[in-house]
Structure formats: C-alpha cells, structure tokens
C-alpha positions, 0 to 999 in steps of 0.5 A, spaced: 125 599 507 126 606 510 131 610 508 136 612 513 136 619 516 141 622 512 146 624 518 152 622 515 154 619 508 157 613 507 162 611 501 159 605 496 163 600 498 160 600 505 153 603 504 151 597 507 153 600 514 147 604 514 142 600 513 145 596 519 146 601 523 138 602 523 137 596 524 138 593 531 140 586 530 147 589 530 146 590 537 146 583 540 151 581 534 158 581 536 162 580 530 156 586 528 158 590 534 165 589 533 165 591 525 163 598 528 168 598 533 174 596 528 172 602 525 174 609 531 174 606 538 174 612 541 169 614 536 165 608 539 166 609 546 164 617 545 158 615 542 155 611 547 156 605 542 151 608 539 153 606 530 149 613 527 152 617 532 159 615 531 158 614 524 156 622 524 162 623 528 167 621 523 170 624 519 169 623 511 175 621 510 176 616 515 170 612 512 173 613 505 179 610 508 175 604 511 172 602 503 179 601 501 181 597 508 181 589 505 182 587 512 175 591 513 171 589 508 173 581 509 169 583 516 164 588 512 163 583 507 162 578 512 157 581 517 152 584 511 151 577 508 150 574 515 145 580 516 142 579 508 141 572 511 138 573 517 134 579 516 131 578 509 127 572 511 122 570 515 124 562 515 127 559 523 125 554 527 118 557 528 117 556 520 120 550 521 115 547 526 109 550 526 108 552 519 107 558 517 101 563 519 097 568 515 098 573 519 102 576 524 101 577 532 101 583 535 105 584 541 104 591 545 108 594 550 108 600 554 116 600 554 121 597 549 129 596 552 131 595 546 138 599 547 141 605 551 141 609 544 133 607 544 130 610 551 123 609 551 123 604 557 123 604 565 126 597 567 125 591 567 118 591 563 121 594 558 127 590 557 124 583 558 119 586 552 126 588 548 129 581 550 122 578 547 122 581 540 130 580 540 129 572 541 123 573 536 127 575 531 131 570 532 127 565 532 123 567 526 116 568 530 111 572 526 111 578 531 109 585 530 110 590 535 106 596 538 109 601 543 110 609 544 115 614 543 117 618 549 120 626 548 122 626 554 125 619 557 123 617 563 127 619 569 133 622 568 137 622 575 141 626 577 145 626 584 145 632 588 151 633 593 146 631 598 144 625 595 138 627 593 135 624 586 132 630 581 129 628 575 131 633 571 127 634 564 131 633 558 127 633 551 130 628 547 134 629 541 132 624 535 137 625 531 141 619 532 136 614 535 135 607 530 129 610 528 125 612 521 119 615 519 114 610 517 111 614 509 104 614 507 101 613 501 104 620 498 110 618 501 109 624 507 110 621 515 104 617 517 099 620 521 094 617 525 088 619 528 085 616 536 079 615 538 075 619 543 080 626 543 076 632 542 079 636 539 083 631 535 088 627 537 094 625 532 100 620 533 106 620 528 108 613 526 115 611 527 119 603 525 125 601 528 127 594 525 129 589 531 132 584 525 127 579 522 121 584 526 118 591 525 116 594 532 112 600 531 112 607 535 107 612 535 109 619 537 104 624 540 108 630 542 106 634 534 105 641 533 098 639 530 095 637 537 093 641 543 099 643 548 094 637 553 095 632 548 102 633 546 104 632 554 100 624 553 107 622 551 112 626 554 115 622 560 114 614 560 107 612 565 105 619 566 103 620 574 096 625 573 091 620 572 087 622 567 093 623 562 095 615 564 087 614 561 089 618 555 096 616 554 094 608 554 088 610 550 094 612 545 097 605 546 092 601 546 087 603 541 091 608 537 096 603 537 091 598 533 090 604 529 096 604 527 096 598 524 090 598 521 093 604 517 100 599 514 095 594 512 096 589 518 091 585 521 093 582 526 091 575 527 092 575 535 094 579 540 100 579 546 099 584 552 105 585 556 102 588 562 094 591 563 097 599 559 095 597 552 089 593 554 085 597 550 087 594 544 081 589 546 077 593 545 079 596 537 080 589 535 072 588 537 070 594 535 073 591 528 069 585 528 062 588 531 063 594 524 063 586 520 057 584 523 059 579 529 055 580 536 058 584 541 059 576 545 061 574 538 067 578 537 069 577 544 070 571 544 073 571 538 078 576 541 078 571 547 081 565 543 087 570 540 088 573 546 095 572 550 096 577 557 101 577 561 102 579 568 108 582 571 105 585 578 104 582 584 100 587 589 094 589 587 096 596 588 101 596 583 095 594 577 091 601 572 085 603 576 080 609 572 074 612 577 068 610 572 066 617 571 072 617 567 072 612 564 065 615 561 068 621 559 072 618 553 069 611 552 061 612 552 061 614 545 064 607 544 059 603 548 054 603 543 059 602 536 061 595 540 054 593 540 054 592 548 052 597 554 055 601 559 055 596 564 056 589 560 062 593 559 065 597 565 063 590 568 069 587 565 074 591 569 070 591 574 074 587 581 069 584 585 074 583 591 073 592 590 067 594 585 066 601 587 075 602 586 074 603 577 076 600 572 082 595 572 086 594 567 089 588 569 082 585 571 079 587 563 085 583 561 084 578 564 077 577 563 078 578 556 083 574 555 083 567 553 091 565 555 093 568 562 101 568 565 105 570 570 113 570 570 115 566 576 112 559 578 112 564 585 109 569 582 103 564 578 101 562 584 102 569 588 097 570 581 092 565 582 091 567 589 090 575 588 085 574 582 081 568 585 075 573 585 075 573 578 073 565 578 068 565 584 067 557 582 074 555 581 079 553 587 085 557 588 089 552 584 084 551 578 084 559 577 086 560 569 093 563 570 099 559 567 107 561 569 112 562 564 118 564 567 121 570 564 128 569 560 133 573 558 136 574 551 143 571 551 146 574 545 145 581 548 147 580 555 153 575 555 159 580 554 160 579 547 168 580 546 172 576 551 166 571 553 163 569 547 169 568 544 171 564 550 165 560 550 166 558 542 173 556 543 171 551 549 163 549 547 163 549 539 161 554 533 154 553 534 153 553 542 148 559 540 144 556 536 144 549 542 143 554 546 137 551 550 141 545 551 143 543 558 148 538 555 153 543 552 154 548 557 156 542 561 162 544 556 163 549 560 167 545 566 173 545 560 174 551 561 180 552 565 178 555 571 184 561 571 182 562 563 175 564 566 178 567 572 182 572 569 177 573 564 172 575 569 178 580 573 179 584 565 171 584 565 171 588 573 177 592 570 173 594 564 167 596 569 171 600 575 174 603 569 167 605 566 165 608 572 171 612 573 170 615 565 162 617 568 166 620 575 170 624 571 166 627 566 161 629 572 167 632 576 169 636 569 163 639 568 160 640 574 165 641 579 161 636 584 165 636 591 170 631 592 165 627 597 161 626 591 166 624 586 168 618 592 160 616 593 160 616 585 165 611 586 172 614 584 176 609 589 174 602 587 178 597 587 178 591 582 182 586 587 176 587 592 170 582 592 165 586 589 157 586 591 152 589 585 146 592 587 142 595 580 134 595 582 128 601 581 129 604 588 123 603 592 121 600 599 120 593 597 126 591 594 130 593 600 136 596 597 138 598 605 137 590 608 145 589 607 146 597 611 142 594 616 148 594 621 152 600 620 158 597 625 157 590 622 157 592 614 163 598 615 168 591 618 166 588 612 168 593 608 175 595 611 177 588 613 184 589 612 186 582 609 179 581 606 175 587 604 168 588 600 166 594 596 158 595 593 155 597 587 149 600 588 146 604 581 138 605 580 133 610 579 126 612 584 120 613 579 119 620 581 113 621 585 117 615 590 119 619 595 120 613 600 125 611 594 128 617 594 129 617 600 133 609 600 138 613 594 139 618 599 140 614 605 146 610 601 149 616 598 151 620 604 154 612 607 158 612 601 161 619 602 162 617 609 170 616 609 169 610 615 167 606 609 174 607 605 171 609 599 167 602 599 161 603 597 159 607 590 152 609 587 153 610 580 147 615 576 143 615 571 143 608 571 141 605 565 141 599 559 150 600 558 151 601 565 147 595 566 151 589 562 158 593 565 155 590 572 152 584 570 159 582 566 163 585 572 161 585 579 164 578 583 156 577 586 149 579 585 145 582 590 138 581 591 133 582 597 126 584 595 121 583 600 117 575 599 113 575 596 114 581 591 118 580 587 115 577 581 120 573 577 127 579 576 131 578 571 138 582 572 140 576 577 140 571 570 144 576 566 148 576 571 148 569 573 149 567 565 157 572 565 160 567 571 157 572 577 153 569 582 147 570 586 146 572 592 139 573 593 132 571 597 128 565 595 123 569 590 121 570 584 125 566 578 130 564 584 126 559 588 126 555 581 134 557 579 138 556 585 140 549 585 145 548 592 152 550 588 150 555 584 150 562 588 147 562 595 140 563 597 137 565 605 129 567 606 125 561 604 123 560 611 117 564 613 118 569 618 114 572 625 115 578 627 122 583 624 123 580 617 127 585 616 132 583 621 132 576 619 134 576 613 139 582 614 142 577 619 142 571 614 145 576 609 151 578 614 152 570 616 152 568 608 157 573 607 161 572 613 161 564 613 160 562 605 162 568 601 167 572 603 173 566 604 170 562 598 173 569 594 179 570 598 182 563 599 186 563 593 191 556 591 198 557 589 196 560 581 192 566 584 185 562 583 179 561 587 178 555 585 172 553 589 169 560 586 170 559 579 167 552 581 159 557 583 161 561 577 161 555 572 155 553 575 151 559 575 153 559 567 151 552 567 144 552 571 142 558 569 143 559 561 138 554 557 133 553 563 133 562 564 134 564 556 129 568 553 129 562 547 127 557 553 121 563 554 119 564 547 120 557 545 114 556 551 109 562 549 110 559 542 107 553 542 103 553 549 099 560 547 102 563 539 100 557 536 093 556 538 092 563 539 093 564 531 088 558 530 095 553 526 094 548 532 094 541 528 096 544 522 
C-alpha cells in the first residue's frame, strides 16, 4: 500500500486514520463517516467532509487528545478492524459463487463520482461508474478500474447576477484529493508513454483505493509534455475535436498501457460508454505481438468484452472525421495485422458512413456482450443500431437491458435513517438488502417516526443551503435578489419540489414554469404553498442550457414568487445527497424517449422522497401505482410540451399538494408517509446497484472471464 501524502501526522495509536482517510470505503461506511465526524464537527463541516483535509486541519494536539479518548478509540478500534476485514481480502459473495478468477476485469470509465473530495466526474455517467466500483467492492467482484485525472475539473459554475452561468477556470488543488502516487521500480512516480503522440506523450500514474478495488488515474497535464498535450487532460470531455481523439486515445489505449506497466492483464474488459473504446484495440494489439491473426485476436477480444451504452440519440455518440482518425492511427493499422479499411469500417454507421468513426458503433461491433441501462432504453437501442444487424429484427438486435442501480449505502442518509432502518428492519438489512421481503419491514416503522425524521433531513437541507448563500454573500457582496434566487428564504414547512439535472433542452428543467400565472398561485397559496429547488450545471458550450439556468434564475428573484424558487450553484455530489434525503418530492420531466434510464429519482425514492416523474427511463419499470405519481405515457400529437405541463399541474393540484397537507390530529400526513413507505419499498432491492452488479456478474462477467461452468 502507498504511503499517504504526508499532510498531516498522526499519533501511533491512531495511525490507522490515515490509511482510512485514503481509502474511500469510509465514504459510504457510516459508523466510518461517523468516526471522522466524533472528532472536530466544525472541522468536518468546514472540510467539506473530506477526512484529509480535516485531518490537516486539526491541530496536533486535538489529535493527541483523541489517542488517549477511550470512548474514541472503542469507535477507532472498532471501524479499523472492520476495514482490515473488509479490505484485505478478495473473499465476498462473487468468490463464494463463482469461484475465483485468475485474473482481474477491467473497468474504464471517462468519469468516476466516487466522492465531492474526488471531482474527476460531470453527472450521471461518472456517479453510476462510482456506485459500480463501490458495489464491486462490496461484493468482492475481481475489478480494476481505469480513468483520468482532470486539472481543472469539469465546470465550475458561477451565477452571475443576471443569471447567467460562467464556467470559471479553477486548477485544481491535489493536496487533500484521496489519491497517492502509483512508485515505479526505482520507487519514483510511474510514468507511462501513449501511443501515437509526436512528440511523446506521457501520463503520471495515480491509485485511489475504493475498498477491495484499485482504480487507476492517469494524468496528462506534466512539465515533461508539450503545453497541446498538457491540455488533453484539463477539463472532462474536452470540446475541440480533435483534443477529445487525443484525450480518449489517453483513456483507452493509455490506459491499457498503464495496466500493463503494473503488471495487469486483464482478462476482460467494461466499457462505460464508447470514450475508452480504444482500449479494444491495445488489447488486440497484445494479442497479434503473441502471433494471433488480426480476426483471431478480435474474436478473442470479442468473447471478453462488455460495453454498455447510456445514450439515446445518436447525436450524442464520439464521431472522428476519417482523416483524423489517420493522422494518429495509421501507423497502427500495419502493427494490428489488418488494413486501414477492414478497421475504420468497425466504426463505420452504415445508416451515415461518410460521418467518421463512431465510437459507440466500433464498441458495439467489437464487443461480445452489449447493454443498455433501462428496458426503455434497451428497446430505444435496439432500434437506433438496427443498422449494425441488417439480418436481424428490431427485436433480435443483440442489445441487452440492465437497469442501472444506485449504491445504497452511499445514498441512503447515513445518520438518522440508516439508524432508523437498523432499528426496524434488523442488523443485517444491508447484507439483505436485495430482498424484497425485508423492506416490507419498513411499514413497522411508525408513520411519525419516519415523518419526523424526514422534516430533521429537510431542516438539515435549507440549513446547508443557507451556509452556501452566506458565504456567497460574504465574499462576494452579491445583491440581495441573488442572495434570495440562491435560496435565502426557504421554508422547511413548505412541500418542497427538487429538480437536480445537467441543464439542457431535453430535460425540460422549465416544463413546470410553463404557466407563470398558474405556477406563481401554487407557490403563494396562503394555506397550502410549494416552494423548488432547482440546482445543475450546463455543459459549457450549451448555451440553450444556459439560457434554461437563466430563465430560472431571474423568475426566482422576482418577489411574486415570495422566495419560493431557489437555484442553488455549483452543484455537486454532497449538494446532491443534501436534495436527495431532504426535498419532500422529486422532480423529473425529460422529453420521452431521452432519458435513458436516470438514476437521482431511485437515490431519492430509497431516503422516503417520491417521484414525480414522466413515464421514461428507469421509471416505467419503478412506478407501481402507490409509490410517487407518473404522467406522459401516452403518446402525444401536436405541443407535447403543453400536455404534460398541463398533467404535471393537475398531479400537483388534485394528488400531491393535499396528500402533503391533509395532516391527522398528531401533525402526520398519514396518507404521505404511506407513498414515502412505498418508494423505499418498491424502489431499494429492485433499484440497487447490488441488484445491477449482481446481473452483470453473472449475465456478461462470469463469461466474459471464461469461469462460466467452473
């Protein structure tokens, strides 16, 4: 193991600190999180929960004192030897099932949401790929992992008066991430040359420990490259074309590099989406230097490979111009035993052959084993790459579904509701957790407990959002509109909406301001009021979904809606669980079909929050009548817009809005608590990322690593 940074030092007796705060498992352990916490919780609050940074933070002293606390070290002793446990061993339900593999798979990913102390992610991609290695972990699935580092983050948004985002360039500061240098041989960082750069390209390697699993960051932006090249990795899926080739040459093939420079060989591959998917390619490379045929090698590779897609518009897919694809890969051709033809046809769409080299088209040609995340968006797949299988129906195309799932020991609020489900569905309702039979315990749960529980988690919320205003205010003097549109004036009594997306068009953050008149009644209702919360970044060359922030910004300043709309910046993976664990009901209203599956509606649904959402994505198959509210299933000619805003009004207006408000003689909502208990129900085993990980196991990782039958 690496030896952490040495930014701060620690007494003997709690030496075992440090080794946790690098490894992220105490993320999603509670009583883990709750060590840390015990220690300083101003320090932890003003660390942004991050342990190294509060660990450097607190004076030497303060530690000292904590080594010689027994009840602290009863808590130490207890999280450590629970980590120990854990960690050291590659024994878990995987072993115990299928035996074990002889050699790892590998997972890449273009983004990892692991944690906010780690932002080398965007959104969704990057959290589900976090939630994955999580689950992995606790599973004991045989994964490696493959990703970039990012120097200067994705987007980092700022709000301008206006309203208006700006993406401000904000290098980042490694002091405190949870990562550590990966030694080479002489014990100097390793350093790892890409194929194709001229002048050469070189990648540093970094590891951050996941608990059982090692994922691997390469990062691109050292002294020893030219200032081009440094730039490759600085921002998360670079917007000139030909640095996103580069970037993903990095990825992919770099990546493979990496691996094979710690001595891995991995003996199958998990694409997440079509950026690393040039990885294919190194790993057929290896094989035709071993003698295999050009065909030989791509079957083999074939057998081994898993890709899953995430996107549903053929738009959204990586799309190279053939001549670029030369410029860096035809000193390649030759070395795979194949022409330039035979291989650029692999990326080629018959639907648009003279568009490029798509990358989701070459993943799905080269892999054996192809998935999409929704039934929905299986059947949405099936359709948009017909093409690719001119011999098959729609239906027979080989595109599977699994569903994505959310980890749910990182996203079920770790404090007061873990407790409350321990307390009322046993010890062990983790390791069950993929039972339906034991959340069914949660209707034990008395309907004021949990009430009141969800009420502290929504004070918690507006409170943490007051903390972001202030500090807004107090250091950059911003008018006092904005300080209201940043959300100054929420009430934790109101029924309050969340909407937390990547702003852009399709996902209509603006359906539910469709009627101004209409909305702004709902809002100031003097017995009965709603208030939203609206947060999310536009990528920053989306200027319609700029335009959609600003559209919000300046109606959430407008003193007719009473301070009851609030857009909160930045957003990011802690402002996440803060929504998740504390709005009353979840917002989502994408255009049908694009939204591929979606994931923050089941970390909402699993902490008591219903959705109301549009029938797509993972929600045709999560909504079962009593669990939340569904509208736009039904197809719709003409101003679709105006249809389902009319239907998201009327939900609100007829369902909603009273359920929340009709309150019994001891204060509860009954009839609320009821959905609340049933989103938990229906939504935690069936919507888990151990449910997900458990179905790539043993549909695609099991054969994929040759161990079927064994």
């Amino acid at each position: 193991m690496n030896e952490p940074k040495a930014v701060f030092t620690l007494p003997d007796r709690v030496r075992g600190l440090g080794d946790l705060a690098y490894n992220l498992w105490w993320s999603w352990n509670a009583p883990a999180r709750e060590l840390f916490r015990s220690l300083d919780l101003q320090a932890w609050r003003e660390s942004g929960h991050n342990p190294i940074r509060m660990l450097a933070l607190l004076p030497p002293a303060q530690l000292a004192s904590a080594a010689e606390d027994a009840d602290f070290l009863v808590h130490y002793d207890a999280v450590t030897g629970q980590f120990a446990a854990e960690v050291a061993t590659q024994a878990g339900w995987f072993a115990a099932e299928h035996g074990r593999a002889q050699a790892p798979l590998a997972y890449f990913s273009a983004e990892y949401g692991l944690h906010a102390s780690l932002p080398v992610y965007a959104g969704g991609l990057g959290v589900l790929a976090g939630d994955h290695l999580k689950e992995c972990s606790d599973l004991g699935v045989p994964v490696v992992a493959v990703g970039m580092i990012y120097s200067r983050g994705y987007v980092w948004q700022r709000i301008r008066e206006d309203g208006w985002q700006e993406d401000v360039e904000q290098p980042l500061d490694r002091t405190y991430d949870p990562i550590t240098p990966v030694p080479d041989a002489d014990g100097r960082q390793l350093t790892v040359r890409v194929p194709f750069f001229d002048p050469p390209l070189y990648v540093a390697v970094w590891k951050v420990a996941v608990g059982r699993v090692s994922l691997y960051l390469m990062d691109a932006d050292l002294e020893a490259n030219q200032p081009w090249d440094r730039t490759i990795a600085h921002h998360l899926y670079a917007g000139d074309l030909e640095q996103r080739l580069r970037q993903e040459i990095v990825l992919g093939m770099g990546g493979m590099r990496a691996l094979e420079a710690l001595s891995i060989r991995p003996a199958a591959l998990h694409l997440n989406e079509g950026h690393p998917a040039l990885a294919i390619l190194e790993r057929i490379r290896a094989l035709v230097d071993e003698g295999a045929t050009f065909e030989e090698a791509a079957q083999q590779v074939r057998e081994s490979t898993i890709f899953t897609t995430h996107t549903p518009l053929s738009a959204g897919t990586d799309v190279f111009p053939f001549p670029l694809m030369d410029k860096y890969l035809s000193s390649y051709y030759a070395g795979l035993g194949t022409d330039r033809d035979t291989l650029l046809s692999l990326g080629t769409n018959p639907q648009d052959p003279g568009a490029g080299f798509n990358m989701t088209v070459f993943a799905l040609r080269a892999a054996g084993f192809r998935n999409a995340v929704s039934r929905r968006h299986g059947q949405v797949a099936r359709g948009m790459w017909a093409g690719l299988w001119p011999d098959k129906q729609v239906n027979e195309v080989p595109i599977e579904a699994i569903t994505n799932g959310v980890h749910l020991p990182s996203w079920i609020e770790p404090t007061a509701l873990q407790a409350l489900l321990t307390r009322y569905l046993g010890p062990a309702w983790l390791e069950h957790q993929g039972s339906p039979g034991i959340w069914e315990l949660v209707d034990e749960i008395p309907d004021g407990e949990l009430w009141h529980l969800h009420q502290r988690l929504k004070e918690l919320l507006t409170a943490r959002i007051d903390e972001r205003v202030r500090e807004r205010w107090w250091k950059d003097r911003v008018a006092s509109g904005s300080v209201i549109a940043f959300g100054a004036l929420l009430d934790p009594q109101i029924l309050t909406l969340g909407f937390a997306r990547r702003f852009t068009g399709y996902k209509r953050p603006d359906l539910i301001l469709y009627d101004l008149e209409r909305l702004k009644r709902l809002l100031t209702d003097p017995l009965h009021p709603v208030q939203i919360i609206f947060a999310g970044k536009a990528h920053p060359a989306d200027g319609d979904g700029k335009r959609l922030i600003q559209k919000i910004f300046r109606l959430a300043q407008d003193p007719k809606c009473a301070g009851r709309i609030a857009f909160v910046e930045d957003y990011d993976q802690q402002l996440a669980e803060y929504l998740v664990h504390g709005v009353d009901v979840w917002l989502n209203n994408p255009l049908p079909p694009l939204e591929a599956s979606g994931t923050s509606g089941m970390k909402a649904s699993v902490n008591g929050v219903p959705n109301l959402s549009i029938q797509d994505g993972w929600w045709i198959e999560g909504y079962h009548g009593d669990n939340g509210w569904a509208f736009g299933e039904e197809d719709v000619q003409g101003d679709r817009f105006r249809a389902d805003a009319e239907a998201l009004y009327c939900l609100l207006e007829e369902q909603v809005i009273p359920l929340y408000y009709r309150h019994s003689d001891d204060g509860v909502p009954h009839e609320f608590v009821r959905v609340m208990k049933a989103a938990i129900k229906s939504v935690a085993p069936a919507f888990s990322a151990r449910r997900m990980v458990k179905e790539y196991a043993e549909r695609f990782y099991v054969r994929a690593l040759g161990m079927a039958g064994d």
